[in-house]
C-alpha positions as CSV (number, residue, x, y, z in Angstrom):
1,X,6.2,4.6,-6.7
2,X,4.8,1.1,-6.1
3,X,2.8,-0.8,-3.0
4,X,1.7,-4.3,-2.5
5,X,-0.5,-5.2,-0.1
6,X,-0.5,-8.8,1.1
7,X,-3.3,-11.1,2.1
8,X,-3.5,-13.4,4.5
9,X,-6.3,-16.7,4.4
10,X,-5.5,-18.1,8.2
11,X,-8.6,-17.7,10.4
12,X,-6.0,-16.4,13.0
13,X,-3.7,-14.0,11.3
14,X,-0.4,-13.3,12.8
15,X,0.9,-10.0,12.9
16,X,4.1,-10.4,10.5
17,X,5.0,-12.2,7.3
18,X,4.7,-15.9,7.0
19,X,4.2,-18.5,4.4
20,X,0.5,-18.0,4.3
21,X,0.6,-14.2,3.7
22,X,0.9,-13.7,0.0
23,X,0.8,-10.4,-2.5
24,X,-2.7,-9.3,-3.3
25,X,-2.5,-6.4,-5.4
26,X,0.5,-3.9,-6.4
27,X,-0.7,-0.1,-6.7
28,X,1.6,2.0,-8.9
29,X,1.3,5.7,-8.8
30,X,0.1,7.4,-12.1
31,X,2.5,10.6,-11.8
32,X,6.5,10.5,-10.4
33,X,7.4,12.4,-7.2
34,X,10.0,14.5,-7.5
35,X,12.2,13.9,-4.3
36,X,14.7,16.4,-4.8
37,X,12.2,18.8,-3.1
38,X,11.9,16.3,-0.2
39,X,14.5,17.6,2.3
40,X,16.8,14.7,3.8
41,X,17.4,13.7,7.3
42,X,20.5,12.3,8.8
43,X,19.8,8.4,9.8
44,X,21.3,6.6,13.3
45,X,24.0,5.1,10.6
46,X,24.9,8.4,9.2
47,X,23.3,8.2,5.9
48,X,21.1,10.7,4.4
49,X,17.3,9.6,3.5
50,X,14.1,10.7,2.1
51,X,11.1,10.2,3.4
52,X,7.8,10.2,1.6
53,X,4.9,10.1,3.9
54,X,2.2,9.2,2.0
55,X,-1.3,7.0,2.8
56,X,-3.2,3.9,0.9
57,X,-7.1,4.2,0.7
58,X,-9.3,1.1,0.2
59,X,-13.0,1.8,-0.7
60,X,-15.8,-1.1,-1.4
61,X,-16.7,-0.8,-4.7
62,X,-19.8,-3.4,-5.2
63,X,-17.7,-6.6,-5.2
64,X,-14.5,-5.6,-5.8
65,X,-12.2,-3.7,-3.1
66,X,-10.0,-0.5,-4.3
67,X,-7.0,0.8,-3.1
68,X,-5.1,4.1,-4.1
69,X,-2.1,5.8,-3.1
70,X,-3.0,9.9,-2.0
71,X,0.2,11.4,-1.5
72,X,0.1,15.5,-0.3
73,X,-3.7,15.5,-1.3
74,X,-3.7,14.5,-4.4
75,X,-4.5,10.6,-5.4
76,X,-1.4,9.5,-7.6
77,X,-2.6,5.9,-8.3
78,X,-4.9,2.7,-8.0
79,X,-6.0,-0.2,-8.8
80,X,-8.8,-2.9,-7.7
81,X,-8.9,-6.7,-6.9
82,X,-12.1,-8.6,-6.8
83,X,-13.8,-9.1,-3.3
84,X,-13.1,-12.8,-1.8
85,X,-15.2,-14.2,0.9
86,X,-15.5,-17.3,2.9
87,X,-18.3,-17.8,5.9
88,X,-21.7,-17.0,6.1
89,X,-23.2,-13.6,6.2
């Protein structure tokens, strides 16, 4: 399993995708999720899917930022990015 998470520098950040919103950092999971245990559900176009719910954690460490992937409980992966700033404190 892998996750970016995207960045954006505008002062004003929209709320969707454009050319100023670029990939940060990409967490990959440590351990593989076996989906066959995962019971599937029709979609509107017929097809069956999977889902995985599943939530991303980011914690301050000092001056870099860390985000991890904590799937049923249990934290599968993470990884950390330095801190950027800009302004005054």
């Amino acid at each position: 399993m892998k996750e970016t998470i995207y960045a954006s520098y505008d002062k004003s950040p929209l709320n969707r995708r454009t050319e100023n919103v670029k990939p940060s950092v990409a967490i990959e999971s440590d351990e593989s999720i076996d989906v066959s245990s995962i019971m599937p559900f029709k979609g509107a176009d017929g097809t069956l899917y999977r889902r995985i719910n599943y939530e991303i954690e980011m914690t301050i460490i000092g001056t870099a930022l860390e985000f991890a992937i904590w799937y049923n409980g249990r934290r599968i992966g993470c990884q950390s990015v330095p801190a950027e700033w800009e302004g005054k404190c």
